[in-house]
mmCIF file of the N, C-alpha and C atoms, coordinates in Angstrom:
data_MODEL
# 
_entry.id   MODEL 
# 
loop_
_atom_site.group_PDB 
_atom_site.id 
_atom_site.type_symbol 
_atom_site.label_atom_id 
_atom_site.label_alt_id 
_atom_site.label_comp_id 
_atom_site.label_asym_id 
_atom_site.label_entity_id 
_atom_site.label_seq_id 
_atom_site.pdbx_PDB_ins_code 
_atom_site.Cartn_x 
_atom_site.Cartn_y 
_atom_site.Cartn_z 
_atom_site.occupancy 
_atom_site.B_iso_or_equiv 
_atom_site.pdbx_formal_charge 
_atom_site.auth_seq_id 
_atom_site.auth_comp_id 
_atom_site.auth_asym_id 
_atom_site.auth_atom_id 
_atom_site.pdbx_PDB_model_num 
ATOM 1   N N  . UNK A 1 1  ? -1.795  -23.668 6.866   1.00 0.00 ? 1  UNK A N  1 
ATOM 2   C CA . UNK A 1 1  ? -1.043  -22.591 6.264   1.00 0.00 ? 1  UNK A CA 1 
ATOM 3   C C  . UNK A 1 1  ? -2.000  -21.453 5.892   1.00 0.00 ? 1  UNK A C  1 
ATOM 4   N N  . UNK A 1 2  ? -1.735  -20.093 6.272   1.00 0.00 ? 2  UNK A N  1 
ATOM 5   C CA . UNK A 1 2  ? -2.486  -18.892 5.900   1.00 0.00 ? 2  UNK A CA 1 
ATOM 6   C C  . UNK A 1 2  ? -2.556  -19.019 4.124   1.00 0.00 ? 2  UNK A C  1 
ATOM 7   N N  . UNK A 1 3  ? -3.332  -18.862 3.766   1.00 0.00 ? 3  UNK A N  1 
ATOM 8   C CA . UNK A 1 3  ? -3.755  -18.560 2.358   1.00 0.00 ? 3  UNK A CA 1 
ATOM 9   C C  . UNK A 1 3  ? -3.483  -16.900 1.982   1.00 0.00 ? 3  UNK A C  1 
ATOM 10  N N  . UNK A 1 4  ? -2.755  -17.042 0.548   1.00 0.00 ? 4  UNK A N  1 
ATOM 11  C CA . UNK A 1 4  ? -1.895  -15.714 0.791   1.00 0.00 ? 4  UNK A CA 1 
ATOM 12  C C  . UNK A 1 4  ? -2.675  -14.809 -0.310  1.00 0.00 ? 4  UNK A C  1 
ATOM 13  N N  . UNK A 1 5  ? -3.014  -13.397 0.161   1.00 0.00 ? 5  UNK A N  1 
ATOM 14  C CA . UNK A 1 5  ? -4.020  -12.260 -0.271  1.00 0.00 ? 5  UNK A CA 1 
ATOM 15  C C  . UNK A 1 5  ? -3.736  -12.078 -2.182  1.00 0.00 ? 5  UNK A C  1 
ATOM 16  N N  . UNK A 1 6  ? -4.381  -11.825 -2.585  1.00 0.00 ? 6  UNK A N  1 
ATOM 17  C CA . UNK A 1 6  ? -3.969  -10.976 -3.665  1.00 0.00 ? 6  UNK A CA 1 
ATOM 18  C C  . UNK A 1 6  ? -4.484  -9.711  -4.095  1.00 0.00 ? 6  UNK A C  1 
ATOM 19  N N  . UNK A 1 7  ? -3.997  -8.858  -4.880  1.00 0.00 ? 7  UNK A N  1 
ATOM 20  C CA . UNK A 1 7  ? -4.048  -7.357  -4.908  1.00 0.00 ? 7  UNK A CA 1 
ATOM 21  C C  . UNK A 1 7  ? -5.539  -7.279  -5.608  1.00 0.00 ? 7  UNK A C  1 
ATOM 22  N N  . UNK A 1 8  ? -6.390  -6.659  -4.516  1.00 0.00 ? 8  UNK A N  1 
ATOM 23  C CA . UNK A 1 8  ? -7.514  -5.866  -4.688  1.00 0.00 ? 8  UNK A CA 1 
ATOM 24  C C  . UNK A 1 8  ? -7.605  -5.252  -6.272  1.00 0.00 ? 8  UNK A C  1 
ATOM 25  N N  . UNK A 1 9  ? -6.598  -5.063  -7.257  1.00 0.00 ? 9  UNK A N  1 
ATOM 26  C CA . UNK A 1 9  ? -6.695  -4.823  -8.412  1.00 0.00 ? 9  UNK A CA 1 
ATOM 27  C C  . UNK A 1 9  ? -6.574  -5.247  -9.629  1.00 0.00 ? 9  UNK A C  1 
ATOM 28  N N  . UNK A 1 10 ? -5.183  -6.187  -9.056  1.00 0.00 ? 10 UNK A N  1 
ATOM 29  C CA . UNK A 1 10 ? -5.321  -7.017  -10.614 1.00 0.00 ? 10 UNK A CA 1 
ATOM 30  C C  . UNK A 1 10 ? -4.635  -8.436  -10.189 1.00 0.00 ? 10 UNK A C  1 
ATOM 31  N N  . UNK A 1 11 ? -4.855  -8.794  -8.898  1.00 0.00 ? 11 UNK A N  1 
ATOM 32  C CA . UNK A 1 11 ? -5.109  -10.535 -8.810  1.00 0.00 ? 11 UNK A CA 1 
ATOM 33  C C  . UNK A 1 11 ? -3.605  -10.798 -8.526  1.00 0.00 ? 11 UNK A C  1 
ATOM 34  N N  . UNK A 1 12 ? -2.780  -10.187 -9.062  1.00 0.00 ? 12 UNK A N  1 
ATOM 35  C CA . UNK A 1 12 ? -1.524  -10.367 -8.462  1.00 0.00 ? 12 UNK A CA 1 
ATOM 36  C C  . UNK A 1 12 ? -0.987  -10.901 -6.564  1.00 0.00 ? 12 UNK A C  1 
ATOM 37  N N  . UNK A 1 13 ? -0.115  -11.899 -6.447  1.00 0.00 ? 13 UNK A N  1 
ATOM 38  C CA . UNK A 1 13 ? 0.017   -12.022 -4.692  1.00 0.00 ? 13 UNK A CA 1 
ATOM 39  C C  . UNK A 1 13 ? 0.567   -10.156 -4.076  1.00 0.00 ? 13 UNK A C  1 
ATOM 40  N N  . UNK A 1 14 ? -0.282  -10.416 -3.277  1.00 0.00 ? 14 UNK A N  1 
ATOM 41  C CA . UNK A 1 14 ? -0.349  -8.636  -2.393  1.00 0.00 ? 14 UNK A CA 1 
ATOM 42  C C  . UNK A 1 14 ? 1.082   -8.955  -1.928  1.00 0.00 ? 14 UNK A C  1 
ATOM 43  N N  . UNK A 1 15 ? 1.704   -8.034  -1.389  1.00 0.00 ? 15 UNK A N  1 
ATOM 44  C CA . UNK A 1 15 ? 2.971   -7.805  -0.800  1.00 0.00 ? 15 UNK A CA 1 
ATOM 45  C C  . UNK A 1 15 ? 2.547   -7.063  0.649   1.00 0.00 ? 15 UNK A C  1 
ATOM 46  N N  . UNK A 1 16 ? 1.239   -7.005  0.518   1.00 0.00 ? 16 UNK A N  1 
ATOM 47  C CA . UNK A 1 16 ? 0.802   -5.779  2.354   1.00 0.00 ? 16 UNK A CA 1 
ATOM 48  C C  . UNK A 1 16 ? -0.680  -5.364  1.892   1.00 0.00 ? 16 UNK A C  1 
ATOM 49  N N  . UNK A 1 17 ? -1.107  -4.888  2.959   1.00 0.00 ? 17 UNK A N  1 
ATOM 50  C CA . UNK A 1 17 ? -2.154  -4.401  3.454   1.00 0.00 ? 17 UNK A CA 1 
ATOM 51  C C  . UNK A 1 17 ? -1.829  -2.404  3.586   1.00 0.00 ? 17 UNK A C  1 
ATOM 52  N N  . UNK A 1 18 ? -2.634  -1.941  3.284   1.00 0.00 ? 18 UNK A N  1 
ATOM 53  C CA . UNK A 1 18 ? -2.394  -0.429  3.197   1.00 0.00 ? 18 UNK A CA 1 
ATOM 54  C C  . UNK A 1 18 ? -4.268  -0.116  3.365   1.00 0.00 ? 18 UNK A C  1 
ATOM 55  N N  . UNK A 1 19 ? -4.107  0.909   4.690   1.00 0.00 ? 19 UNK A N  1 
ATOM 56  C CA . UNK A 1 19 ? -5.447  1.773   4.361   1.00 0.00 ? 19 UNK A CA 1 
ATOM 57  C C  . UNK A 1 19 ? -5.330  3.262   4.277   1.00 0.00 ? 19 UNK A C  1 
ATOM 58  N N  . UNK A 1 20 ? -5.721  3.618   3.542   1.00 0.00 ? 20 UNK A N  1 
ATOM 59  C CA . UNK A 1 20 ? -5.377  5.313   3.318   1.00 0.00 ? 20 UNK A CA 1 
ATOM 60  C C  . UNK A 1 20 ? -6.269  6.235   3.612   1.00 0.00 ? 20 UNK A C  1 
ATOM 61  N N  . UNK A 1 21 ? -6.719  6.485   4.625   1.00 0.00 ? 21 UNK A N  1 
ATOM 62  C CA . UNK A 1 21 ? -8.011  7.554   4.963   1.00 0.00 ? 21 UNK A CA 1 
ATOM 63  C C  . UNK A 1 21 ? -8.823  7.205   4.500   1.00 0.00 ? 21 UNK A C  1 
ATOM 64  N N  . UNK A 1 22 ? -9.077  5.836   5.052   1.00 0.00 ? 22 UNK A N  1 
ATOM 65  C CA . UNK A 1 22 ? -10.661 5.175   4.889   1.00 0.00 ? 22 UNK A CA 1 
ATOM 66  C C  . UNK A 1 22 ? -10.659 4.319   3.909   1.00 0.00 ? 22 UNK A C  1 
ATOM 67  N N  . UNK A 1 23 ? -10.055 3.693   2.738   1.00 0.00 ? 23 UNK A N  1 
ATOM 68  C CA . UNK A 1 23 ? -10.297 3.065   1.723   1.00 0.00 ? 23 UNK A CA 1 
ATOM 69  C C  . UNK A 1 23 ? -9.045  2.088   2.094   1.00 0.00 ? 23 UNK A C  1 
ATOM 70  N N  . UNK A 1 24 ? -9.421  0.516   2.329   1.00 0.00 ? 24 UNK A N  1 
ATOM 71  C CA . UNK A 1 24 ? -8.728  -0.469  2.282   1.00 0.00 ? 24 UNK A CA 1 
ATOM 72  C C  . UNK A 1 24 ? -8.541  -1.346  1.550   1.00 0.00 ? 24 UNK A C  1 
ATOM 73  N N  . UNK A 1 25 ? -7.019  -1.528  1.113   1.00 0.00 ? 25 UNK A N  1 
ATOM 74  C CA . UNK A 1 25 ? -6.870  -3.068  -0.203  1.00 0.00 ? 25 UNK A CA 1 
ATOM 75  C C  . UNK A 1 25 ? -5.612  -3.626  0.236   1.00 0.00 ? 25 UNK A C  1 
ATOM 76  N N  . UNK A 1 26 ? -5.777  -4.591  -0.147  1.00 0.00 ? 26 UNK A N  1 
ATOM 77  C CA . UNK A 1 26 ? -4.373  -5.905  0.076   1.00 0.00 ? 26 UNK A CA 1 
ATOM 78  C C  . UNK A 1 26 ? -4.145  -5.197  -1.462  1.00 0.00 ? 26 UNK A C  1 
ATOM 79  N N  . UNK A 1 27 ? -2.478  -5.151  -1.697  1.00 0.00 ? 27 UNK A N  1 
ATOM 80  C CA . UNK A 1 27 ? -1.740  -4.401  -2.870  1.00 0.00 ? 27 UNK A CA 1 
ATOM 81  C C  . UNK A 1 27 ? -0.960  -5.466  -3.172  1.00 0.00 ? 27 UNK A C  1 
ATOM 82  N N  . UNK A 1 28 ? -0.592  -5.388  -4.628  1.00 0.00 ? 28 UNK A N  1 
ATOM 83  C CA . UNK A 1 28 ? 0.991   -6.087  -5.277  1.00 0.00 ? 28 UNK A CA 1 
ATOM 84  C C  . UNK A 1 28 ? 1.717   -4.964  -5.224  1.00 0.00 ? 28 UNK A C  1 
ATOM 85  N N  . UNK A 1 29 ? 3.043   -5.129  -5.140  1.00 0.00 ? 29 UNK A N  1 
ATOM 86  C CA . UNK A 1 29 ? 4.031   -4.111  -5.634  1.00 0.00 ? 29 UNK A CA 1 
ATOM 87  C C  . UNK A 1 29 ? 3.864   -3.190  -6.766  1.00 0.00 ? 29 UNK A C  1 
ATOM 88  N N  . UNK A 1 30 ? 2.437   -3.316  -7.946  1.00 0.00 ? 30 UNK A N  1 
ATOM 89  C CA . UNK A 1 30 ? 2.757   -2.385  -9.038  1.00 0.00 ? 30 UNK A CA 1 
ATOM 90  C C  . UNK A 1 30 ? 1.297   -1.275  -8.076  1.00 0.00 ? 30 UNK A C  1 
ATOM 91  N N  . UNK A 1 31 ? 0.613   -1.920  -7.160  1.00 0.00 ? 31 UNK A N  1 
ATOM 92  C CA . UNK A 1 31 ? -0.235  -0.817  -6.841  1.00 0.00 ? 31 UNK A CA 1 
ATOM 93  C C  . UNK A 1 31 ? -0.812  -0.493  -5.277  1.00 0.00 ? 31 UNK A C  1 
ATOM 94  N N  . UNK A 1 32 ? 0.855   -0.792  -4.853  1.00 0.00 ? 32 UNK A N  1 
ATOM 95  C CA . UNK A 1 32 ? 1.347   -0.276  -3.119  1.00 0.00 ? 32 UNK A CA 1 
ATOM 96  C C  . UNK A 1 32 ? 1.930   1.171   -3.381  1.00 0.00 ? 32 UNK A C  1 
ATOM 97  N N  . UNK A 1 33 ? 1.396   1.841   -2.707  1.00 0.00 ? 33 UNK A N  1 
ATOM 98  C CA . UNK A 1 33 ? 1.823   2.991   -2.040  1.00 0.00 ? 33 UNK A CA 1 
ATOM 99  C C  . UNK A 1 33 ? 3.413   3.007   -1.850  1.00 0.00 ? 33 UNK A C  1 
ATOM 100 N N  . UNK A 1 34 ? 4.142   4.194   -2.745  1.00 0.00 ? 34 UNK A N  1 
ATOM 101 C CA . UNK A 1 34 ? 5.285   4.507   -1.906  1.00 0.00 ? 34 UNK A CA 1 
ATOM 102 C C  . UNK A 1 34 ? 6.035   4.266   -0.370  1.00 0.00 ? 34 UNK A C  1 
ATOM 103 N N  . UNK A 1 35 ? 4.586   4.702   0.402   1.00 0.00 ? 35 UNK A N  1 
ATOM 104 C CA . UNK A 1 35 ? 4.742   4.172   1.802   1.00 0.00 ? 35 UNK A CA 1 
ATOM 105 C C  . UNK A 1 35 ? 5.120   2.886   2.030   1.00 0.00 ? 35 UNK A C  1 
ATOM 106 N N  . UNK A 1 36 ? 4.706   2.211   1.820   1.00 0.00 ? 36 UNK A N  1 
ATOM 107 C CA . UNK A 1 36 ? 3.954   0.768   1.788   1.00 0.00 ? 36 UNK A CA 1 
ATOM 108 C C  . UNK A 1 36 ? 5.335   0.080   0.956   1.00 0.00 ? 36 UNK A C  1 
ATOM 109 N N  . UNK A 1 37 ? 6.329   0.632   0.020   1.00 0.00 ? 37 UNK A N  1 
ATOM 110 C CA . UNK A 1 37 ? 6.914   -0.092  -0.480  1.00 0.00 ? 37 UNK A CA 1 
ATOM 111 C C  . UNK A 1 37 ? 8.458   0.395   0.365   1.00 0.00 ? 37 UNK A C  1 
ATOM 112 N N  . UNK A 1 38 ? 8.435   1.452   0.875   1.00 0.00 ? 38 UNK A N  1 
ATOM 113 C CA . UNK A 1 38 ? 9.701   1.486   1.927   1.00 0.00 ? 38 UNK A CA 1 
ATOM 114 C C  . UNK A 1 38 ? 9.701   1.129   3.072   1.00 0.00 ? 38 UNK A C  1 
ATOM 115 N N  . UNK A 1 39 ? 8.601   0.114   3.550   1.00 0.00 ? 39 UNK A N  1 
ATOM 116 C CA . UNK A 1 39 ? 8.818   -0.798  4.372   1.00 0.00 ? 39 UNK A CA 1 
ATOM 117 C C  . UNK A 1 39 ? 9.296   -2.382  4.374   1.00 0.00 ? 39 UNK A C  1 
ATOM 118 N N  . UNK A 1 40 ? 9.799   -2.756  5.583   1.00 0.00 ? 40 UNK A N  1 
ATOM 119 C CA . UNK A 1 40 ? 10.709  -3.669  5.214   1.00 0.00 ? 40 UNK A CA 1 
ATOM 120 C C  . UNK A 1 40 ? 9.546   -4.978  5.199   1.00 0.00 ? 40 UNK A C  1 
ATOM 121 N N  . UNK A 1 41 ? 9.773   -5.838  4.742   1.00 0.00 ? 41 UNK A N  1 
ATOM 122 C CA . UNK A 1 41 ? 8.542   -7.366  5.018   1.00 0.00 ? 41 UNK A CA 1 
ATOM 123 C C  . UNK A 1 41 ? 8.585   -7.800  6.716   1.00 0.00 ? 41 UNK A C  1 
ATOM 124 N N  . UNK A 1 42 ? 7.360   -7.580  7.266   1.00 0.00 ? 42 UNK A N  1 
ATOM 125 C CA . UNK A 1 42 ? 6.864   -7.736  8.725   1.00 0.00 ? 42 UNK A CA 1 
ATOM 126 C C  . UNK A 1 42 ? 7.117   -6.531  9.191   1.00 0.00 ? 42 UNK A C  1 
ATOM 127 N N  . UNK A 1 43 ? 7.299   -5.093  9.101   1.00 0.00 ? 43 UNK A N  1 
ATOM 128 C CA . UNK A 1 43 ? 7.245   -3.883  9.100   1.00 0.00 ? 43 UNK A CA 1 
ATOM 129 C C  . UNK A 1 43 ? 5.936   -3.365  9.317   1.00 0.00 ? 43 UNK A C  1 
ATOM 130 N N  . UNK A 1 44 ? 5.239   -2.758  10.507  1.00 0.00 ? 44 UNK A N  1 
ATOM 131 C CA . UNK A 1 44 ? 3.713   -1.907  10.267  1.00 0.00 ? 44 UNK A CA 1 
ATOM 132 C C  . UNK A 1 44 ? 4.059   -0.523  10.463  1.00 0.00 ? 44 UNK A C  1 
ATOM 133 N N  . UNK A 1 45 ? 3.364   0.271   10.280  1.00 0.00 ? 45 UNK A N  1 
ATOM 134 C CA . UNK A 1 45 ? 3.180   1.438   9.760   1.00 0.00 ? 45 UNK A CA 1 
ATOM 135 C C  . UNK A 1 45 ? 2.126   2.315   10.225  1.00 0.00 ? 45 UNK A C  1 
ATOM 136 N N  . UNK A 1 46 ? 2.265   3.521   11.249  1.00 0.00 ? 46 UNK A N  1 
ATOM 137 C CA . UNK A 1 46 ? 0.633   4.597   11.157  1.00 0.00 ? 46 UNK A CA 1 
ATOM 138 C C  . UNK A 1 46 ? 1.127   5.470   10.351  1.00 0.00 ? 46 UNK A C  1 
ATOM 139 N N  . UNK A 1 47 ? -0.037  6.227   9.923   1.00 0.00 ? 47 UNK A N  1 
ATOM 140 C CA . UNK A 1 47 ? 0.952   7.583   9.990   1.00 0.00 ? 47 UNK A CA 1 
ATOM 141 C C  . UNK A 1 47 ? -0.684  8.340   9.790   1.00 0.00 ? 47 UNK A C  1 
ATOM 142 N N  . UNK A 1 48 ? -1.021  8.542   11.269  1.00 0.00 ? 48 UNK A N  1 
ATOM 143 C CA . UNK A 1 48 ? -2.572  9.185   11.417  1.00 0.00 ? 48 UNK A CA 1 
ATOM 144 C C  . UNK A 1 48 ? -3.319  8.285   11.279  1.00 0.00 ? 48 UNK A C  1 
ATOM 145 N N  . UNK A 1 49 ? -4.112  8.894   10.419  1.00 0.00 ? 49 UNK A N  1 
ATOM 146 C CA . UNK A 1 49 ? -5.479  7.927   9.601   1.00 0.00 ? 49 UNK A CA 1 
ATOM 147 C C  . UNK A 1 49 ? -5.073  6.556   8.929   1.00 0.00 ? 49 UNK A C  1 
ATOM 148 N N  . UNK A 1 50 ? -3.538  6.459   8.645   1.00 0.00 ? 50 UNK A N  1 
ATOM 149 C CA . UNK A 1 50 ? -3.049  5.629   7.237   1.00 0.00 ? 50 UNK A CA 1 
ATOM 150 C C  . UNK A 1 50 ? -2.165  4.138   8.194   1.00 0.00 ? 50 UNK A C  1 
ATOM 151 N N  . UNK A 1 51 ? -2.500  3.232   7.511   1.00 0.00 ? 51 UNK A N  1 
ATOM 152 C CA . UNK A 1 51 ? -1.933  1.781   8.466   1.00 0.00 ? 51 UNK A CA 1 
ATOM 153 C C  . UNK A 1 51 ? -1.780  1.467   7.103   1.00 0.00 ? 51 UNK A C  1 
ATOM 154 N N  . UNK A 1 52 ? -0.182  0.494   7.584   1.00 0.00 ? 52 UNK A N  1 
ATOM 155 C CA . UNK A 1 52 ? 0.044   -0.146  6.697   1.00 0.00 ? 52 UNK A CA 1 
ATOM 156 C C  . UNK A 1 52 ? 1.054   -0.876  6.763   1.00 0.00 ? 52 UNK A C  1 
ATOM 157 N N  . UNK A 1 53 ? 0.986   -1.999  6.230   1.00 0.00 ? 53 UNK A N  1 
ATOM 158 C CA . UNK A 1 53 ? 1.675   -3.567  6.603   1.00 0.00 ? 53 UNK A CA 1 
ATOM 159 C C  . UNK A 1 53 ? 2.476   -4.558  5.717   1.00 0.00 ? 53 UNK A C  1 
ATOM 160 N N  . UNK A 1 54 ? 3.708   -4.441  5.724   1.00 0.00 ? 54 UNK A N  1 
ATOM 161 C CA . UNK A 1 54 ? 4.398   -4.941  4.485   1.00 0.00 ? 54 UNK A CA 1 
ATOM 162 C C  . UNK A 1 54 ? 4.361   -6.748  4.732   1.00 0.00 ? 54 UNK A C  1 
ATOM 163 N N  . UNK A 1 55 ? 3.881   -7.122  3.869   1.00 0.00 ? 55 UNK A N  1 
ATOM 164 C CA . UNK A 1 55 ? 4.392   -8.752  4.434   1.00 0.00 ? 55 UNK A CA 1 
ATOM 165 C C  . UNK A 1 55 ? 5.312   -9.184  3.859   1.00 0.00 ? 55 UNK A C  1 
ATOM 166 N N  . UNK A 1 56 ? 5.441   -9.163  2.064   1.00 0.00 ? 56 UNK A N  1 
ATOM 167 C CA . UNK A 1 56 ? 7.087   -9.721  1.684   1.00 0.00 ? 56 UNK A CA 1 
ATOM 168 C C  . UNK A 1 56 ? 7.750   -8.534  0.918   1.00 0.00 ? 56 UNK A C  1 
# 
């Protein structure tokens, strides 16, 4: 079983992966991107420079 990420900030389980013009973190819902939270779970995302990957 994949071992599941937690948010680059405060340890919380990440909900996605988001990189924003160069700076990358696995996020929880209190510190995902707008972007990142109007995607649906298994949803990816460019938009230019910016990737981003909803998992739940």
């Amino acid at each position: 079983m994949a071992e599941k990420k937690k948010c680059e900030y405060c340890e919380k389980e990440a909900i996605g992966f988001q990189s924003l013009e160069g700076s990358f973190a696995w996020v929880c819902r209190d510190h995902a991107d707008s972007l990142l939270l109007e995607l649906k779970p298994g949803e990816k995302q460019v938009y230019g420079a910016c990737y981003l990957e909803r998992y739940t």
